[in-house]
C-alpha positions in Angstrom: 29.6 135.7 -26.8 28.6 137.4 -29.7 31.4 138.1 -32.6 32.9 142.1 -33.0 32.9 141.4 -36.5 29.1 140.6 -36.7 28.3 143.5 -34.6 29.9 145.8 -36.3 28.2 144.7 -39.5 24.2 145.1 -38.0 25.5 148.7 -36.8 26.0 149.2 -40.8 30.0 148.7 -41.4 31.0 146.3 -44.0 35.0 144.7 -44.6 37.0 147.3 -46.4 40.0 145.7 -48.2 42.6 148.6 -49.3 45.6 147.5 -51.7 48.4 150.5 -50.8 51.0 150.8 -53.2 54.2 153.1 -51.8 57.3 154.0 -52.4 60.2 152.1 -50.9 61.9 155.1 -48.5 65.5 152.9 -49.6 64.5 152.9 -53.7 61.8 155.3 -54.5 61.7 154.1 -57.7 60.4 151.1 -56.3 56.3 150.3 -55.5 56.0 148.0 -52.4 52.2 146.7 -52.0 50.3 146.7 -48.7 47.1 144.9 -48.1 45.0 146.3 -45.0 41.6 145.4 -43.9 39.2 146.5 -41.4 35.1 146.9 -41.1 34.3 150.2 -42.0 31.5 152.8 -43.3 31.2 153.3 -47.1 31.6 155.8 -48.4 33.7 157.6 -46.1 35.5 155.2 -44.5 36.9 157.2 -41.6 39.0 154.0 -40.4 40.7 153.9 -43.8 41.5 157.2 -43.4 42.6 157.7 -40.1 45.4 154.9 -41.2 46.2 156.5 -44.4 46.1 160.1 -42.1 48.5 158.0 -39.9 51.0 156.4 -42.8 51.4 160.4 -43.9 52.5 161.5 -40.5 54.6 158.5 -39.1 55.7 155.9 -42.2 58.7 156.9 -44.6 57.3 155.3 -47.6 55.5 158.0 -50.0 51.6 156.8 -50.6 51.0 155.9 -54.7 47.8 154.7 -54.8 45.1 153.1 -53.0 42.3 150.9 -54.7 39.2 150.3 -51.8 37.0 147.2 -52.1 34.0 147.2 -49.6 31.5 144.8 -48.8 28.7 145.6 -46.9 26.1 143.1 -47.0 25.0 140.9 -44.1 24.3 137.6 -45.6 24.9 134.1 -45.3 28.2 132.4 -46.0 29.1 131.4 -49.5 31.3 128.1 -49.6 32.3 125.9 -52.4 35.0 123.2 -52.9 37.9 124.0 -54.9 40.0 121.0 -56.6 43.5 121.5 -57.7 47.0 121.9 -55.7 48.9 125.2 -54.5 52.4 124.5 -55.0 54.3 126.6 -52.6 57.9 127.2 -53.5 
């Protein structure tokens, strides 16, 4: 069985990390971030947008700002060993 991911990527779609900043609906003075990802096309990214068309219509919390990163290259795996300890408090 062949991965959705991989197929999506021959038929041209690449992972589209978006980092949405909104208002809280409680303290609109306050940003909340949200981190969404997907495979989309570049540069339109109608999946992104369909969301974002979606958070307008149904979510409370005012959009910000959105900052896209896209990658869309098929290529082999990069992997490297990191050294060092993640303290989680």
């Amino acid at each position: 069985m062949t991965d959705r991911a991989f197929l999506a990527r021959l038929d041209g779609y690449g992972l589209t990390t978006a980092e949405i900043h909104y208002h809280r609906p409680d303290a609109p003075s306050l940003l909340q971030l949200f981190v969404w990802q997907e495979y989309d096309l570049a540069p339109d990214f109608p999946v992104l947008f369909d969301f974002l068309d979606h958070w307008r219509r149904e979510i409370e919390g005012a959009l910000h700002s959105v900052r896209i990163a896209h990658d869309q290259l098929v290529r082999p795996a990069e992997w490297r060993a990191a050294s060092g300890i993640i303290p989680f408090q």
